[in-house]
N, CA and C atoms of all chains as a GROMACS GRO file, in nm:
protein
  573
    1UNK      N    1   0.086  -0.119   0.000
    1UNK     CA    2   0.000   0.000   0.000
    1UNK      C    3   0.089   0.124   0.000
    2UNK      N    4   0.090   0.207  -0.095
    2UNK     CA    5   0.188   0.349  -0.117
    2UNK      C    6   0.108   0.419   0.044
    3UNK      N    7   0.241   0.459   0.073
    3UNK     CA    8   0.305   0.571   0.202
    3UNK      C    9   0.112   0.720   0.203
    4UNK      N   10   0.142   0.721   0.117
    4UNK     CA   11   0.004   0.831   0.103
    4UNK      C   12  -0.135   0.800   0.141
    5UNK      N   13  -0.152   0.682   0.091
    5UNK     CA   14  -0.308   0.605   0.082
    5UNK      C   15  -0.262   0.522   0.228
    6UNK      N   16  -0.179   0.514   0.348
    6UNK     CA   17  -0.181   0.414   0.408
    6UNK      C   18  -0.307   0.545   0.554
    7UNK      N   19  -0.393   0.401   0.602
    7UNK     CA   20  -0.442   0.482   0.710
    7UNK      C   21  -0.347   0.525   0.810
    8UNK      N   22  -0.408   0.636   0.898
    8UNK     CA   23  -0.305   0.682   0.969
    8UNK      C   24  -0.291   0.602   1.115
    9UNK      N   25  -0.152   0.612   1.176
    9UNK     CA   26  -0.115   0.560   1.254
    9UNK      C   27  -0.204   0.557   1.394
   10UNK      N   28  -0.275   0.629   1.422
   10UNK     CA   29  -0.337   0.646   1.552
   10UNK      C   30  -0.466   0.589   1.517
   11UNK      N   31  -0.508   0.572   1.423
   11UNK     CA   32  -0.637   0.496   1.351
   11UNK      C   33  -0.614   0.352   1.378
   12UNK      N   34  -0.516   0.339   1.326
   12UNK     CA   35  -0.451   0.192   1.290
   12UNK      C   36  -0.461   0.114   1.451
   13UNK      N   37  -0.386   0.219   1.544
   13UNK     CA   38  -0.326   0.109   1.617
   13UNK      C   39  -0.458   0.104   1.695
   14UNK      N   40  -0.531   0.245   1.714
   14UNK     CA   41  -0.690   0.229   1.768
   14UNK      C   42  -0.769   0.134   1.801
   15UNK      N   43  -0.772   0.088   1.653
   15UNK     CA   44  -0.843  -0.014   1.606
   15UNK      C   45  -0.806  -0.158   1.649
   16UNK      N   46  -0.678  -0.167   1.619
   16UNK     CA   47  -0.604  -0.267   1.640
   16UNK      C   48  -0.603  -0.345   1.816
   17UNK      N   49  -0.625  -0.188   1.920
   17UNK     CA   50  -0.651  -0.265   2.063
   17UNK      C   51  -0.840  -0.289   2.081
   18UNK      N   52  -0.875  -0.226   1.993
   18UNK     CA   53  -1.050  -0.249   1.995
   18UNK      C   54  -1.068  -0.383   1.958
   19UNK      N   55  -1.043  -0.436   1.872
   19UNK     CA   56  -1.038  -0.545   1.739
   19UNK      C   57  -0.959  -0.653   1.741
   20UNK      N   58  -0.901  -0.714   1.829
   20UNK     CA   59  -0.776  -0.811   1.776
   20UNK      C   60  -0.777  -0.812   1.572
   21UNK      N   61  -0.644  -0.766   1.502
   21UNK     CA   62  -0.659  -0.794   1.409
   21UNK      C   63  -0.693  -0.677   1.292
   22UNK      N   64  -0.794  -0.601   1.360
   22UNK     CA   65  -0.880  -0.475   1.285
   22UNK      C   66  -0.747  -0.395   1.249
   23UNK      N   67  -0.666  -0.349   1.286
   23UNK     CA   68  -0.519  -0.236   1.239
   23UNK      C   69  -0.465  -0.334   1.166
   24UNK      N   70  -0.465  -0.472   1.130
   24UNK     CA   71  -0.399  -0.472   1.031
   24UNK      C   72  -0.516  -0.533   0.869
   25UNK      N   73  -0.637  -0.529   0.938
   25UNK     CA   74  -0.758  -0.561   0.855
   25UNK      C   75  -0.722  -0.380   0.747
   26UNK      N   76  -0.723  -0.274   0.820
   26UNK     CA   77  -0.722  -0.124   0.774
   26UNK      C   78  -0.635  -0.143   0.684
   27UNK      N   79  -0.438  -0.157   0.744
   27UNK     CA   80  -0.399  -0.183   0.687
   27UNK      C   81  -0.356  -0.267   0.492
   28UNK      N   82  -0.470  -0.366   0.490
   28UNK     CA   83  -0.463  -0.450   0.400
   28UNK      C   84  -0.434  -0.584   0.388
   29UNK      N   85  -0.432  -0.607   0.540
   29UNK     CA   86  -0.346  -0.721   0.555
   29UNK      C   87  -0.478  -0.858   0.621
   30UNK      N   88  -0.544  -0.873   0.510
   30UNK     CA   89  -0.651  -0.952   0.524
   30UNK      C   90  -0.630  -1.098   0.651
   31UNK      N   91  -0.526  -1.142   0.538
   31UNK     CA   92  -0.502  -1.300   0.628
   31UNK      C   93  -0.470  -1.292   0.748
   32UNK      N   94  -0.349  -1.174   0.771
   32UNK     CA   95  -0.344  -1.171   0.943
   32UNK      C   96  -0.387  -1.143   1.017
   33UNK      N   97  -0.534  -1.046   0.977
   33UNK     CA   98  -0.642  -0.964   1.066
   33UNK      C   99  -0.728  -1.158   1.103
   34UNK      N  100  -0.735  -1.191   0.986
   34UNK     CA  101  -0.860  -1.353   1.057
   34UNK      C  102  -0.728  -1.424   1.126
   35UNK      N  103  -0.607  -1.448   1.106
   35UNK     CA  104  -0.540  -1.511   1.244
   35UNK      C  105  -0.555  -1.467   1.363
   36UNK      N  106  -0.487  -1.335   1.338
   36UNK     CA  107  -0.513  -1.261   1.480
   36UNK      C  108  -0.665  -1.313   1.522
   37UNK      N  109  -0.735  -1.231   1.481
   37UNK     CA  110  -0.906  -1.243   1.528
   37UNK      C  111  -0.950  -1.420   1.614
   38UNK      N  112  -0.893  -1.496   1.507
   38UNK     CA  113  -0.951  -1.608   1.521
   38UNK      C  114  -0.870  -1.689   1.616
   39UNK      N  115  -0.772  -1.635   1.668
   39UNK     CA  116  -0.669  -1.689   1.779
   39UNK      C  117  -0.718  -1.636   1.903
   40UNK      N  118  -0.730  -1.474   1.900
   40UNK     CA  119  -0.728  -1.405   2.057
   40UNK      C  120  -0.868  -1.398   2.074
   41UNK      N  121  -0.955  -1.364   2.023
   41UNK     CA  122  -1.117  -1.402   2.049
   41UNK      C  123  -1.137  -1.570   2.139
   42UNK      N  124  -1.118  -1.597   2.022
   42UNK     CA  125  -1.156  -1.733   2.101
   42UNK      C  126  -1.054  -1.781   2.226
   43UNK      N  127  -0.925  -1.730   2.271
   43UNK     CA  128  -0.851  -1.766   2.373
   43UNK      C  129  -0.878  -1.676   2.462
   44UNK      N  130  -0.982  -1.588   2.457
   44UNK     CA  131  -1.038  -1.461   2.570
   44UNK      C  132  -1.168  -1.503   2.604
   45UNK      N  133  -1.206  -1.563   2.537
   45UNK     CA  134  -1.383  -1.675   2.552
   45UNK      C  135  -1.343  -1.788   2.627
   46UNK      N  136  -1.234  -1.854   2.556
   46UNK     CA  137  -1.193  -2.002   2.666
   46UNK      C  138  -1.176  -1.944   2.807
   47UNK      N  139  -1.094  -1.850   2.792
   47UNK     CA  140  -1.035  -1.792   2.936
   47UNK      C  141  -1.159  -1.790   3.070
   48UNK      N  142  -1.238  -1.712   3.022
   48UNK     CA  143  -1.409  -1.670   3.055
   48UNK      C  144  -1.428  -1.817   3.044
   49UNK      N  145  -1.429  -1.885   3.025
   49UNK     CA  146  -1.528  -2.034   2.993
   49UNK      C  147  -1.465  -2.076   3.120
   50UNK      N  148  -1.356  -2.097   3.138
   50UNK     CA  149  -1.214  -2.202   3.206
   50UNK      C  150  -1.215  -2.108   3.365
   51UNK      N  151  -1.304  -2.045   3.371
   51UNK     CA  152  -1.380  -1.954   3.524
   51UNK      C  153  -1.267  -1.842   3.580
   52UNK      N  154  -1.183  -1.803   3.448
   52UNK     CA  155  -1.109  -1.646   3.469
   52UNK      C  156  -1.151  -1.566   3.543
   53UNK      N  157  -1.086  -1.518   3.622
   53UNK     CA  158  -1.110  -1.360   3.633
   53UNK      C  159  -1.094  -1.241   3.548
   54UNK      N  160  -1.188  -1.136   3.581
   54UNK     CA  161  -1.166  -1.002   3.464
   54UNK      C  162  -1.103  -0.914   3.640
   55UNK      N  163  -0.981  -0.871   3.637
   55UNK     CA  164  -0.943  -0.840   3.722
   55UNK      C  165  -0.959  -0.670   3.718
   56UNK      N  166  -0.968  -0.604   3.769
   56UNK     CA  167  -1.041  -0.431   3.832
   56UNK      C  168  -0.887  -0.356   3.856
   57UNK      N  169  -0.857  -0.241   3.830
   57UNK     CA  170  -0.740  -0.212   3.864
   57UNK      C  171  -0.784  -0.109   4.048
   58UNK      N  172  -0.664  -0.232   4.103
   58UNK     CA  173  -0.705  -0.203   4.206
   58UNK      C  174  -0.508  -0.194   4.277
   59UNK      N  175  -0.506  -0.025   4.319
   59UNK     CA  176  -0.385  -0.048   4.324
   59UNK      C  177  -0.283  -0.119   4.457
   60UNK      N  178  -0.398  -0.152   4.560
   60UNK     CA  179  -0.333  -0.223   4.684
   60UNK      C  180  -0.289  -0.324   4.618
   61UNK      N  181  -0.299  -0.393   4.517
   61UNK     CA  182  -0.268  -0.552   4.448
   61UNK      C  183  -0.163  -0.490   4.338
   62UNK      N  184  -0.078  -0.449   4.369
   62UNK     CA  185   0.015  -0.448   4.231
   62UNK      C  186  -0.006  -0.556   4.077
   63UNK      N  187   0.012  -0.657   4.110
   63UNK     CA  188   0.028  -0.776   4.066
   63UNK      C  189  -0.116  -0.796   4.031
   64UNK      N  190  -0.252  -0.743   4.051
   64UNK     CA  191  -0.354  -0.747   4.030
   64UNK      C  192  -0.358  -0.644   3.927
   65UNK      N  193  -0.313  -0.505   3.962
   65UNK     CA  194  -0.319  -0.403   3.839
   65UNK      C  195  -0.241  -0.434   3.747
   66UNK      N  196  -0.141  -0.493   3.712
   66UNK     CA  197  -0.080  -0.592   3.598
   66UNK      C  198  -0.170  -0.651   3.512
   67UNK      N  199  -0.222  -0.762   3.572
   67UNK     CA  200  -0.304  -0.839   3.551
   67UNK      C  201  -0.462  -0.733   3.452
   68UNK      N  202  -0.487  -0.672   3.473
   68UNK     CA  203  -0.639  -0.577   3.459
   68UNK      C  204  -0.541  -0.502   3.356
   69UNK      N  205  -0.474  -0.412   3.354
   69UNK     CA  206  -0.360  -0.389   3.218
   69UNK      C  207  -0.375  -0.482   3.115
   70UNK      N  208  -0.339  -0.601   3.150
   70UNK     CA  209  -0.290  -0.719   3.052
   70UNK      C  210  -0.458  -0.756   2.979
   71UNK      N  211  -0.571  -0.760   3.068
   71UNK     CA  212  -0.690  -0.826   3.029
   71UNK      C  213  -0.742  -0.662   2.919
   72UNK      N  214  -0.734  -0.581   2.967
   72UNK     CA  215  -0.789  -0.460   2.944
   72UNK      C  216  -0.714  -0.402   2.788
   73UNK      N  217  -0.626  -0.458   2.722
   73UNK     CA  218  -0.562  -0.496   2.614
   73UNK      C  219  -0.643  -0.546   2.490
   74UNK      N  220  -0.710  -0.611   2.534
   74UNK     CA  221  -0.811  -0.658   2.462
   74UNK      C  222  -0.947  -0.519   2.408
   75UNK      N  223  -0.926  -0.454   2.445
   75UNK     CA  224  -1.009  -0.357   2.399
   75UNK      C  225  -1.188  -0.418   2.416
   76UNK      N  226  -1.245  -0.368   2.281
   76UNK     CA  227  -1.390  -0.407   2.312
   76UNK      C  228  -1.416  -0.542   2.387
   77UNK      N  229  -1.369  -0.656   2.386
   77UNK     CA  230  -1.370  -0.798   2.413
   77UNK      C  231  -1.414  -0.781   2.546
   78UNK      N  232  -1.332  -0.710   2.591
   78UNK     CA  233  -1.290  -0.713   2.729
   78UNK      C  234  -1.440  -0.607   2.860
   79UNK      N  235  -1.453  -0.510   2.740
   79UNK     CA  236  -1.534  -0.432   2.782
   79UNK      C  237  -1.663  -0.498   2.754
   80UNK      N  238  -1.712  -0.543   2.709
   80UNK     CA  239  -1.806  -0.639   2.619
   80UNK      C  240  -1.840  -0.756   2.767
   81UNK      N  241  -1.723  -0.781   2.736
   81UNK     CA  242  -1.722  -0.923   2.880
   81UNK      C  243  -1.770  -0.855   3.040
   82UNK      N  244  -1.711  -0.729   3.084
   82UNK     CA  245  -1.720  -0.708   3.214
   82UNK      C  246  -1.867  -0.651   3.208
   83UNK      N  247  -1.939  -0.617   3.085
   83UNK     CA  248  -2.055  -0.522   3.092
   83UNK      C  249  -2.183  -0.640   3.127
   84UNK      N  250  -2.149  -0.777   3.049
   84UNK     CA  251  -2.224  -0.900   2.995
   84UNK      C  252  -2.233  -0.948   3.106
   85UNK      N  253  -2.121  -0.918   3.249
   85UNK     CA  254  -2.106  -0.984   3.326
   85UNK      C  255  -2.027  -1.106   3.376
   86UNK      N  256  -1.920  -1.149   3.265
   86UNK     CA  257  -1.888  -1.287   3.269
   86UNK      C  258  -1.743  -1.248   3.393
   87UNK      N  259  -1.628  -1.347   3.355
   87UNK     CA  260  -1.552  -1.292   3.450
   87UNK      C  261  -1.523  -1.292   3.562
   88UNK      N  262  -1.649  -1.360   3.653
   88UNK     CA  263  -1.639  -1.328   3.787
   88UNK      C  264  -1.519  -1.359   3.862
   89UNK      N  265  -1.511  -1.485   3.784
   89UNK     CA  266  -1.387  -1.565   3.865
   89UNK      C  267  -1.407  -1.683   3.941
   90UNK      N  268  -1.410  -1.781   3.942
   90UNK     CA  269  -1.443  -1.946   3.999
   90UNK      C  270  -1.338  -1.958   4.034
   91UNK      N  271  -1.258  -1.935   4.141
   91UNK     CA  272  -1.117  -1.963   4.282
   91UNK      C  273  -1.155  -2.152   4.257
   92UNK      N  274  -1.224  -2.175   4.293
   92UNK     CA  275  -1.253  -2.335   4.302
   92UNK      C  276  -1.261  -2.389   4.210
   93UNK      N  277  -1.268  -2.351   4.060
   93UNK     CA  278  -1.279  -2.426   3.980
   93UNK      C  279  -1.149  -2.449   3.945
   94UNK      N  280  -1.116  -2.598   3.892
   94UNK     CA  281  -0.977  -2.683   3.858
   94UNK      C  282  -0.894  -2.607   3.774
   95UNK      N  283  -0.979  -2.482   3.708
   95UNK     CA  284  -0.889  -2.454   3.574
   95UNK      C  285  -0.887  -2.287   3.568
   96UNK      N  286  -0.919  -2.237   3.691
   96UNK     CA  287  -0.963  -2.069   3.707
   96UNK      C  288  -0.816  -1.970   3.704
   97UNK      N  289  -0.694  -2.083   3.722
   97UNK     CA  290  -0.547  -1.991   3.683
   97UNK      C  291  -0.551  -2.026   3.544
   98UNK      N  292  -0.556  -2.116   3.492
   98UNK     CA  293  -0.582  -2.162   3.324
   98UNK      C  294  -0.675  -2.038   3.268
   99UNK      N  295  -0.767  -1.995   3.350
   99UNK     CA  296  -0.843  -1.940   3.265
   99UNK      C  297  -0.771  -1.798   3.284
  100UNK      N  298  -0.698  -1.722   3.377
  100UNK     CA  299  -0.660  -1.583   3.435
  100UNK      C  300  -0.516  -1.648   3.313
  101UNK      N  301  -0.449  -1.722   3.318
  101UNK     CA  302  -0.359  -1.667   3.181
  101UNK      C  303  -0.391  -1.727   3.065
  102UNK      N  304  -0.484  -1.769   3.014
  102UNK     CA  305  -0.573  -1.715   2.891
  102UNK      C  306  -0.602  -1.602   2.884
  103UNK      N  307  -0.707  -1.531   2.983
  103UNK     CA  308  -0.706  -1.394   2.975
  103UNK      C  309  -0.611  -1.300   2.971
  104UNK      N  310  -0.503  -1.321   3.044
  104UNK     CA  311  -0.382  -1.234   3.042
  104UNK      C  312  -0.280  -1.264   2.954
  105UNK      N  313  -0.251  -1.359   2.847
  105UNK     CA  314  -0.202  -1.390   2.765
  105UNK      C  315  -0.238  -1.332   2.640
  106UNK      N  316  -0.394  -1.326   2.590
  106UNK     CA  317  -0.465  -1.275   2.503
  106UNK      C  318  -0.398  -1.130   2.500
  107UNK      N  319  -0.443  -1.088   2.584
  107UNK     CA  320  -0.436  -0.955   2.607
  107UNK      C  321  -0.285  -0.880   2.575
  108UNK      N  322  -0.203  -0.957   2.634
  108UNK     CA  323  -0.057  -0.945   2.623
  108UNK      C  324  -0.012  -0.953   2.455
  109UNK      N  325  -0.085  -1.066   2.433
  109UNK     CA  326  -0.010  -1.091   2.247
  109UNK      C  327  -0.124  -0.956   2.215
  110UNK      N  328  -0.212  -0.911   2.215
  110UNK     CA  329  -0.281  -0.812   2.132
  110UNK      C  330  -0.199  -0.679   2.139
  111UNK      N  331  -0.106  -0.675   2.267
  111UNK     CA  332  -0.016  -0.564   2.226
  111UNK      C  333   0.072  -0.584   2.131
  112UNK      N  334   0.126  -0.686   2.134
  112UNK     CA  335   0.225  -0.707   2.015
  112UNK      C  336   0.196  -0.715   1.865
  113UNK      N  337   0.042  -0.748   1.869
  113UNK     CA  338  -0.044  -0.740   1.716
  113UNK      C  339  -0.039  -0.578   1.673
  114UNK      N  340  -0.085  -0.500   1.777
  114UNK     CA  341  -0.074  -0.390   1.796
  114UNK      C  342   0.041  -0.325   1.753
  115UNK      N  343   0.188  -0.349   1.809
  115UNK     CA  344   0.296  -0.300   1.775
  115UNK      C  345   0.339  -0.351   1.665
  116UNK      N  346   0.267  -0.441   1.591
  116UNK     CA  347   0.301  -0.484   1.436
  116UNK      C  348   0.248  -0.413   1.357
  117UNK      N  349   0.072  -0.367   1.397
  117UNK     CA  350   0.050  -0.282   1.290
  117UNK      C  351   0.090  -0.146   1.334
  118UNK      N  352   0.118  -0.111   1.415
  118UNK     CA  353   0.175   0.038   1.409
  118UNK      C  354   0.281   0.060   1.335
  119UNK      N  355   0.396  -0.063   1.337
  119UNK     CA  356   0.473  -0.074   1.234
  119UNK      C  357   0.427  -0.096   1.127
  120UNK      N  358   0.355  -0.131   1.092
  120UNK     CA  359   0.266  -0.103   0.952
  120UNK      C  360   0.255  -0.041   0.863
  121UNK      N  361   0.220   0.057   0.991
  121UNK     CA  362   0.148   0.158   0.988
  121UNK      C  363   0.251   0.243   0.896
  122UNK      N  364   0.333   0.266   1.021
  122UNK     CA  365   0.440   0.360   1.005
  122UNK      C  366   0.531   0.335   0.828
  123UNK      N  367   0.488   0.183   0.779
  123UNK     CA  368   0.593   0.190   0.664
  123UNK      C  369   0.744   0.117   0.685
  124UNK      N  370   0.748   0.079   0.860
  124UNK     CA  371   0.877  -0.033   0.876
  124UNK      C  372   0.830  -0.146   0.825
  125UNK      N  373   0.734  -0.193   0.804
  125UNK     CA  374   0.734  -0.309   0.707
  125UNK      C  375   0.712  -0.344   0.608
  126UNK      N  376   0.730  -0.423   0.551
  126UNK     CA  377   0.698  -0.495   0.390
  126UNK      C  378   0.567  -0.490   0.383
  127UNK      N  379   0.491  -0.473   0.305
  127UNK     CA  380   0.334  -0.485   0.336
  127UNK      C  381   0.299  -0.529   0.186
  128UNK      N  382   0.231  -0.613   0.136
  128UNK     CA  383   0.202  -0.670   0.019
  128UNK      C  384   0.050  -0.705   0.020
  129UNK      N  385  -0.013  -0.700  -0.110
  129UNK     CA  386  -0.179  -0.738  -0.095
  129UNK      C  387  -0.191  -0.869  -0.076
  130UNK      N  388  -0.092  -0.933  -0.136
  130UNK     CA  389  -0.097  -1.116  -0.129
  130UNK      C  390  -0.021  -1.132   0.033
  131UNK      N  391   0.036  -1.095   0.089
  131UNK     CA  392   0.111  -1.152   0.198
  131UNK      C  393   0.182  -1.195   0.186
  132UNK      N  394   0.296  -1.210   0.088
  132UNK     CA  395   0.419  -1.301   0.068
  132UNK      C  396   0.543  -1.295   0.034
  133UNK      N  397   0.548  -1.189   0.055
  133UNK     CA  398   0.683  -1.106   0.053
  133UNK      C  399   0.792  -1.165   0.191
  134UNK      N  400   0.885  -1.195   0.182
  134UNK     CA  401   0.954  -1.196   0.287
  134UNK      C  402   1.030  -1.084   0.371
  135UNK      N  403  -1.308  -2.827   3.069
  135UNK     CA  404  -1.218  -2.894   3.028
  135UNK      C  405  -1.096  -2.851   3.157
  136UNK      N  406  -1.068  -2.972   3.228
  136UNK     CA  407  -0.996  -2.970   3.318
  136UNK      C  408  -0.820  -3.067   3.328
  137UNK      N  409  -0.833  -3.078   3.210
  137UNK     CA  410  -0.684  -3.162   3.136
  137UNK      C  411  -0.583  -3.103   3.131
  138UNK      N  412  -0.528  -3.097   3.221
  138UNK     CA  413  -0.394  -3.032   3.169
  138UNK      C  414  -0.338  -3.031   3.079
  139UNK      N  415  -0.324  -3.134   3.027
  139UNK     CA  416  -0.249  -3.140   2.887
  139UNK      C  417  -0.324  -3.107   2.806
  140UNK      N  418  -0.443  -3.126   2.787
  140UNK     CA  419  -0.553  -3.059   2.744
  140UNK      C  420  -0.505  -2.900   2.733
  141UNK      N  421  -0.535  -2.848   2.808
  141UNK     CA  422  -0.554  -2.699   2.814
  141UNK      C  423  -0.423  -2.675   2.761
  142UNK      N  424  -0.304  -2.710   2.790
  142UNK     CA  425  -0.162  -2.707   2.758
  142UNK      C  426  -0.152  -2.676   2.576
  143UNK      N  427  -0.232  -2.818   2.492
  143UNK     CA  428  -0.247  -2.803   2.409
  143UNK      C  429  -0.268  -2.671   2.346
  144UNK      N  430  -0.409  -2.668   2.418
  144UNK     CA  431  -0.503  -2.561   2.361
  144UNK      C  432  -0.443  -2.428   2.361
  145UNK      N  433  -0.323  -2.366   2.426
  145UNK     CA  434  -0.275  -2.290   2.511
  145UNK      C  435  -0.188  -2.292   2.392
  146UNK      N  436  -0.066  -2.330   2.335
  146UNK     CA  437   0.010  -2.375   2.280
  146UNK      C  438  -0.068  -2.317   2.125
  147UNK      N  439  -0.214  -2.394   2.106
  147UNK     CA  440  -0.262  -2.410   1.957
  147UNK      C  441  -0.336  -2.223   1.946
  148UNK      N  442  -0.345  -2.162   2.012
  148UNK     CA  443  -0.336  -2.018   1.996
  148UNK      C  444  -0.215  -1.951   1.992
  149UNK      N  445  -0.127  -1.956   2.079
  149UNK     CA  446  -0.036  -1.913   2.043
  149UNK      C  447   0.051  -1.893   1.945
  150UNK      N  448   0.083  -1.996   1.904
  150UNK     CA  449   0.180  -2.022   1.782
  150UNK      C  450   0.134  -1.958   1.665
  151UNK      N  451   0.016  -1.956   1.619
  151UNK     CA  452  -0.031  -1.878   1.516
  151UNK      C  453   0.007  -1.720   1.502
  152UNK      N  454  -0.024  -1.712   1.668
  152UNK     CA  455  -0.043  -1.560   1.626
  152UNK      C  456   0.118  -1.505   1.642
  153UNK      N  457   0.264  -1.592   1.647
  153UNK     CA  458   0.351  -1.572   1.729
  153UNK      C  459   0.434  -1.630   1.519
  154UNK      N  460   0.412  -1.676   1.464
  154UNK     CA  461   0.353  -1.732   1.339
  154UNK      C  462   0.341  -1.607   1.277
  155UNK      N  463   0.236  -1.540   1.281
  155UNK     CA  464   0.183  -1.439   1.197
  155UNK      C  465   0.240  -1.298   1.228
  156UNK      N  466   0.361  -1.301   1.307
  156UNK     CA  467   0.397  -1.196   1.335
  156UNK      C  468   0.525  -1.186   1.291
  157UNK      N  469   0.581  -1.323   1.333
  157UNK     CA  470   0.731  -1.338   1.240
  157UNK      C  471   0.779  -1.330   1.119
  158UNK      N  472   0.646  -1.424   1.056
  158UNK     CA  473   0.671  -1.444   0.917
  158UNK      C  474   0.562  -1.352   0.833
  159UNK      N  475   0.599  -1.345   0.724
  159UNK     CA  476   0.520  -1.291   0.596
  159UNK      C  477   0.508  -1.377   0.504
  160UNK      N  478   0.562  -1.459   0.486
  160UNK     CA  479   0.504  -1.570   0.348
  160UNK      C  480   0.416  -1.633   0.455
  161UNK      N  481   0.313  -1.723   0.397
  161UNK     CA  482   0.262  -1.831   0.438
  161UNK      C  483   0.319  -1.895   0.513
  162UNK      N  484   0.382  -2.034   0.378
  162UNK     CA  485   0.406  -2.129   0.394
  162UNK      C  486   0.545  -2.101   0.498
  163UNK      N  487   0.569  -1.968   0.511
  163UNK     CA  488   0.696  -2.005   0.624
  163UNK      C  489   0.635  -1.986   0.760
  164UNK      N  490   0.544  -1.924   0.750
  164UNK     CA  491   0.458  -1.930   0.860
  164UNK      C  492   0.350  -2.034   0.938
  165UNK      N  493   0.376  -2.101   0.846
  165UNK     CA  494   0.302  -2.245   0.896
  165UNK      C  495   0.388  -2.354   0.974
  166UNK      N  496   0.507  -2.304   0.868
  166UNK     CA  497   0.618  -2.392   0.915
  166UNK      C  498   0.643  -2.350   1.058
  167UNK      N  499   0.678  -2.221   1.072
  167UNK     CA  500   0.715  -2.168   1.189
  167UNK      C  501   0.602  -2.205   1.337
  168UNK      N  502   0.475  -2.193   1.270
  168UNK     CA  503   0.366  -2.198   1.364
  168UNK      C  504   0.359  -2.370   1.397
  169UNK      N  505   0.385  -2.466   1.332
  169UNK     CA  506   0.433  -2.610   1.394
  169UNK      C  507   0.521  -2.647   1.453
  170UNK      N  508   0.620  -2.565   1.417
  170UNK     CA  509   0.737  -2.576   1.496
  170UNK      C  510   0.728  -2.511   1.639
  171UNK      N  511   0.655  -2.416   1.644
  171UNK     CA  512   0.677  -2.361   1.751
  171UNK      C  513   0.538  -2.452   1.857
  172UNK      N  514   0.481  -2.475   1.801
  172UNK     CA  515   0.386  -2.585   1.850
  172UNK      C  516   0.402  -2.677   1.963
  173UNK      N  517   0.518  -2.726   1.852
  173UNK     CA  518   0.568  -2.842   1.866
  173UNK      C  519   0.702  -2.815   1.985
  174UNK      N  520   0.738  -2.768   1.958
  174UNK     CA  521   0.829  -2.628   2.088
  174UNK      C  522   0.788  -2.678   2.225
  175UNK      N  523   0.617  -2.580   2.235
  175UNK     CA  524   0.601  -2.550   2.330
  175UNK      C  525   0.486  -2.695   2.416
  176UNK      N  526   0.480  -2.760   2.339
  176UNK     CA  527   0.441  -2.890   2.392
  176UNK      C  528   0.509  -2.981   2.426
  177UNK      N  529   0.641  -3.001   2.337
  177UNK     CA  530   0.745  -3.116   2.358
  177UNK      C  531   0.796  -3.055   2.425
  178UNK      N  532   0.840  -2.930   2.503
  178UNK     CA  533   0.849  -2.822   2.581
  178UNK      C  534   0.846  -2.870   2.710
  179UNK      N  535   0.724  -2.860   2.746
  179UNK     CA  536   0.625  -2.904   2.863
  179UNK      C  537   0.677  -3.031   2.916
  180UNK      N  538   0.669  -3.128   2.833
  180UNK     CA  539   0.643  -3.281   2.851
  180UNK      C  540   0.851  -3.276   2.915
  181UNK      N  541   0.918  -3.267   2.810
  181UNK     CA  542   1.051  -3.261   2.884
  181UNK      C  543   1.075  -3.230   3.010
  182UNK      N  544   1.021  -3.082   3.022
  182UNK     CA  545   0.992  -2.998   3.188
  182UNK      C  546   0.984  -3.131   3.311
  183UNK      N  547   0.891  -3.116   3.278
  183UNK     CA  548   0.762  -3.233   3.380
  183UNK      C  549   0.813  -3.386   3.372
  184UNK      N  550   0.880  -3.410   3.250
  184UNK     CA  551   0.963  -3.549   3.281
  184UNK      C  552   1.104  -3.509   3.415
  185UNK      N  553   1.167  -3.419   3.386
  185UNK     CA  554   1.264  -3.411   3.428
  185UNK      C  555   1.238  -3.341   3.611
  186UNK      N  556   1.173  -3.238   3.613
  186UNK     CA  557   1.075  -3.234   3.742
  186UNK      C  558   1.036  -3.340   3.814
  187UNK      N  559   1.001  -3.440   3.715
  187UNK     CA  560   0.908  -3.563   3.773
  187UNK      C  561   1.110  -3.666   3.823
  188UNK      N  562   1.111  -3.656   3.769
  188UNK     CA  563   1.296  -3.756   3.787
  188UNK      C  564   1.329  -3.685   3.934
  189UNK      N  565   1.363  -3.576   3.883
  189UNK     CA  566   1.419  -3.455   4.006
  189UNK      C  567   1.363  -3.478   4.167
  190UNK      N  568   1.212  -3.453   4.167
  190UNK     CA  569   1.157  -3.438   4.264
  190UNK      C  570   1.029  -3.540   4.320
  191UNK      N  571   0.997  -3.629   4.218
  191UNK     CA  572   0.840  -3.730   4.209
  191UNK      C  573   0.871  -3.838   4.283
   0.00000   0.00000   0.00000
């Protein structure tokens, strides 16, 4: 995509923490917007399924406001989830740390989706309509 | 789903894609990369937990 016609950077990366995927959907970059999408969606639903917590930034818990950073990454997903109610958190259920780093994992790689399309964005990368450029 | 290895999997089969789709730009090197790293972080695990299990079981 020529330097002129590319969306702009604060658009891009916007999108990109709303959306898993969406900054580089803008971008042009079809196939990696449905990886992204179709990886961190559904590993932010398992998370929620597997009796996660959606953790509150609460600053007596350091290690808790980490955590609410990391989930809160996720952009709409996330906001979507705490509004819907899910989240609560199941302490007793077998798989409720399984499910807190699903959630905090998601969240974590969506920054880095993020810092790919900002590079994108910006023109540090190769960007091709087919994807196959090395 | 309360499997460890289970979830391990599952844990593993998100990741790699998107860890995959960030490295690479061709495809097919990205597929490659995303099995490999798969395969990484599962045969990963199992080594861990053998050797844990020797160490301390």
């Amino acid at each position: 995509m020529p330097a002129a016609a590319r969306p702009s950077l604060a658009l891009t990366v916007g999108l990109a923490w709303l959306f898993p995927g969406a900054g580089h959907m803008l971008q042009g970059q079809a196939g990696k917007a449905l990886v992204f999408g179709l990886a961190l969606l559904p590993m932010y639903i398992c998370g929620l399924a597997f009796g996660g917590r959606l953790f509150a930034f609460d600053g007596v818990e350091p290690l808790m406001l980490l955590a609410a950073g990391a989930q809160w990454m996720m952009g709409a997903t996330r906001l979507l989830a705490g509004l819907a109610g899910y989240g609560v958190g199941d302490v007793v259920a077998a798989s409720y740390e399984y499910g807190n780093t699903f959630l905090i994992v998601a969240g974590l790689l969506n920054v880095l989706v993020m810092f790919d399309a900002s590079d994108v964005a910006r023109g540090r990368k190769y960007t091709h309509a087919s994807e196959t450029a090395s | 789903m309360t499997s460890h290895l289970g979830l391990m999997i599952l844990f593993a089969a998100f990741v790699s894609p998107v860890f995959a789709a960030l490295h690479r730009d061709d495809w097919a090197a990205a597929k490659r990369f995303a099995a490999r790293l798969f395969a990484a972080l599962v045969g990963g695990a199992f080594v861990l937990s053998w050797v844990l299990y020797l160490a301390f079981g």
